[in-house]
C-alpha positions as CSV (number, residue, x, y, z in Angstrom):
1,X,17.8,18.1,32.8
2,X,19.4,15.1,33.8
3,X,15.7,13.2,33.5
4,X,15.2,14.8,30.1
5,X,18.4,13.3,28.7
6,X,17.6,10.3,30.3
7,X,14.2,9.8,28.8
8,X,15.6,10.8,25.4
9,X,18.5,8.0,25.6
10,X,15.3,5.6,26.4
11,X,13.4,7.0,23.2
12,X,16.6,6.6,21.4
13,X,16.9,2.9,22.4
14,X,13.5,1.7,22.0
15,X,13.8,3.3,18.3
16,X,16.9,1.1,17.8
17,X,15.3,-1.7,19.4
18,X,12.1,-1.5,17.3
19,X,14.1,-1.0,14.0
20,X,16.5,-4.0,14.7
21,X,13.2,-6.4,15.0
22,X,11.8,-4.6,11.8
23,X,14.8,-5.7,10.0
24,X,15.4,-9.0,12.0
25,X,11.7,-10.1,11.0
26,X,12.1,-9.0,7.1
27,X,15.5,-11.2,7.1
28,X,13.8,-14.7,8.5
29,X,11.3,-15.3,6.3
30,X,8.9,-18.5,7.2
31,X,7.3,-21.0,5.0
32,X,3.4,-20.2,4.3
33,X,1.1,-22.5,4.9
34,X,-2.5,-23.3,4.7
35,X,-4.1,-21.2,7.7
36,X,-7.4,-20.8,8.9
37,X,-7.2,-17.0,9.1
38,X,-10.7,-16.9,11.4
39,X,-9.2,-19.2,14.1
40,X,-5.9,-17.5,14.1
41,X,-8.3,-13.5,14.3
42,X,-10.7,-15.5,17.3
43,X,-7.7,-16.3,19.4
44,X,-6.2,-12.8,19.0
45,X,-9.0,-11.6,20.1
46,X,-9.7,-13.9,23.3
47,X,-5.8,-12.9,23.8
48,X,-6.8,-9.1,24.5
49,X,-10.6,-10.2,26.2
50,X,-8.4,-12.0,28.9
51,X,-6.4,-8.8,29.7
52,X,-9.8,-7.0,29.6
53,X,-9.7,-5.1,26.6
54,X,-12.7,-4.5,24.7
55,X,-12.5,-6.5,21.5
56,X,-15.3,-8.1,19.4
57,X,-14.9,-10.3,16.4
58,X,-17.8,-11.7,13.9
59,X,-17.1,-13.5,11.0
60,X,-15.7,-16.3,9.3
61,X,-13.9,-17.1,6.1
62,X,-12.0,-20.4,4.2
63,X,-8.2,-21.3,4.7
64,X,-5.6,-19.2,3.2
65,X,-2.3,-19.8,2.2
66,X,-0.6,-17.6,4.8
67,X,2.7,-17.5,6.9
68,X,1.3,-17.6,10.6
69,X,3.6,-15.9,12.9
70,X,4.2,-13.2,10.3
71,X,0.3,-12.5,9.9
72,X,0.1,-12.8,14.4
73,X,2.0,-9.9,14.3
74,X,0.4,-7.6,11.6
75,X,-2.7,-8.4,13.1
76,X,-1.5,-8.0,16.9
77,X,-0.1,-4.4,15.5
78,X,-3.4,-3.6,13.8
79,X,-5.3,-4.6,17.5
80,X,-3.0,-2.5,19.3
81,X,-2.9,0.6,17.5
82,X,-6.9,0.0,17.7
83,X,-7.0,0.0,21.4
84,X,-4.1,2.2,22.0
85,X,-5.8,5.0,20.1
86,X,-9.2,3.8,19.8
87,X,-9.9,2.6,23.0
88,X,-12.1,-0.7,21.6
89,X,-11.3,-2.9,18.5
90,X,-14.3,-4.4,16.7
91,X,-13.3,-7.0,13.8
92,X,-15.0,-8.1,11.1
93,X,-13.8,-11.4,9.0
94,X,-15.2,-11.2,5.5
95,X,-15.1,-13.2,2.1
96,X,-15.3,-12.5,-0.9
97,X,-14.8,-15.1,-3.6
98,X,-10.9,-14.3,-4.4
99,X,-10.0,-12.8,-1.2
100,X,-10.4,-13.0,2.6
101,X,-10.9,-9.5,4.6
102,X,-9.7,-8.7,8.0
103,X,-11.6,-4.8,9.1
104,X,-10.5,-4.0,12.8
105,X,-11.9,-0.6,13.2
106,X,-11.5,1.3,16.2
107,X,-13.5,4.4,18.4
108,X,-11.0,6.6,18.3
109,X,-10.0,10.1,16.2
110,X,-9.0,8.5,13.0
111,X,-5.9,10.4,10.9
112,X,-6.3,13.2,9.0
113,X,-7.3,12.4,5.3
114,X,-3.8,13.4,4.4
115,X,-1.7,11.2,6.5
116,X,-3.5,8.1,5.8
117,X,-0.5,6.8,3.8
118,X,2.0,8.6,5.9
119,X,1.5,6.3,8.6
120,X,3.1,3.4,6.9
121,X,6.9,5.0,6.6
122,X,9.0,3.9,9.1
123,X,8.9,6.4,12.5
124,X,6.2,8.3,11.4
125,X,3.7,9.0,14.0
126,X,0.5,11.4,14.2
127,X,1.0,11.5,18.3
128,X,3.1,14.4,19.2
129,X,4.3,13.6,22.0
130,X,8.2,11.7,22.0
131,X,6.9,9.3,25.0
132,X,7.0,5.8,23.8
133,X,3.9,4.8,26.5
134,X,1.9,7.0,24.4
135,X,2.7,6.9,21.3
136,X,5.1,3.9,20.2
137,X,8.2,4.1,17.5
138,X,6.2,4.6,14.4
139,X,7.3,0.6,13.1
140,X,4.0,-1.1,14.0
141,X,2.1,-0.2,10.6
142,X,5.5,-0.5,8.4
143,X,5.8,-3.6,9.7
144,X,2.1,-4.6,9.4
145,X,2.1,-3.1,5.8
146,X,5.2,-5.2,5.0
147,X,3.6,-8.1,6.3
148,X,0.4,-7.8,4.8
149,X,2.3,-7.2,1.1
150,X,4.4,-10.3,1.7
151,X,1.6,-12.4,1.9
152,X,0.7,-11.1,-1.6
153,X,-2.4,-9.3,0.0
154,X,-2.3,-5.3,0.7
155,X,-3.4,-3.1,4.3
156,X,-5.2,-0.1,3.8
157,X,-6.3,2.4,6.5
158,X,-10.0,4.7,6.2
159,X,-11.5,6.8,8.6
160,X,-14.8,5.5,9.6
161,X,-17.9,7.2,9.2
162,X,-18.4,9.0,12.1
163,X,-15.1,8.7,13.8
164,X,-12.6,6.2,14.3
165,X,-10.4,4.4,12.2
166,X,-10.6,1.0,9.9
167,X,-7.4,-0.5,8.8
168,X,-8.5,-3.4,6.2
169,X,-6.0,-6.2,5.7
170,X,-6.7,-7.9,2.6
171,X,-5.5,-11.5,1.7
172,X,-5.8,-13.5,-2.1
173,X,-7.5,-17.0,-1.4
């Protein structure tokens, strides 16, 4: 019993922990700047490569006006929930002539049709499990979602066509 209460009081903590960054990150805004998005997606991706994780990226797109550690993050949360349930991440940069796409999509189960938007409130989760290893806090879409919508561009998740998931971050040139 005493390791059940335990690993609830953990649970409890990292749910704290994760909230407190969620709002810390909203309340320190940074200044946008012209990025080059592609650079900033390539070194994400050599980032996971080194730790061996299966990650491709094709691509390439103009400068956007962007804030960079804010769109690091949403685009770290995207890879990760990629390889966490997906076990590979394959990106795509595209461009279209108002606005630069970002698909990472994934090889894992996707989310049921009717919990696509779900996802994005806060401590929402599809896993069933309560072990954080497994299935995080539920704050890594919210806060990619809010971090997308800051930059005046929007993140959308689809299930792929055979399986999988793609979660599309979309960014105004």
């Amino acid at each position: 019993l005493r390791d059940s209460v335990r690993q609830d009081l953990n649970e409890m903590a990292a749910m704290i922990d994760g909230a407190l960054d969620y709002l810390r990150g909203a309340s320190q805004p940074e200044p946008a700047q012209r990025l080059d998005v592609a650079a900033l997606v390539y070194s994400i991706a050599e980032d996971a490569q080194s730790r061996g994780e299966p990650v491709t990226v094709s691509g390439n797109c103009t400068p956007v006006m962007a804030q960079p550690l804010a769109l690091r993050r949403c685009l770290n949360n995207l890879l990760e929930n990629a390889l966490r349930y997906g076990t590979r991440a394959d990106i795509r940069i595209s461009e279209a002539a108002a606005e630069v796409a970002i698909a990472i999509a994934d090889a894992g189960p996707g989310i049921p049709a009717d919990k696509l938007e779900a996802v994005f409130s806060p401590f929402v989760r599809i896993e069933e499990s309560r072990n954080r290893n497994t299935g995080g806090i539920g704050l890594g879409l919210t806060i990619a979602r809010d971090i997308a919508q800051q930059q005046g561009g929007c993140l959308r998740l689809e299930n792929g066509p055979e399986t999988g998931l793609v979660a599309t971050l979309t960014l105004k040139k």
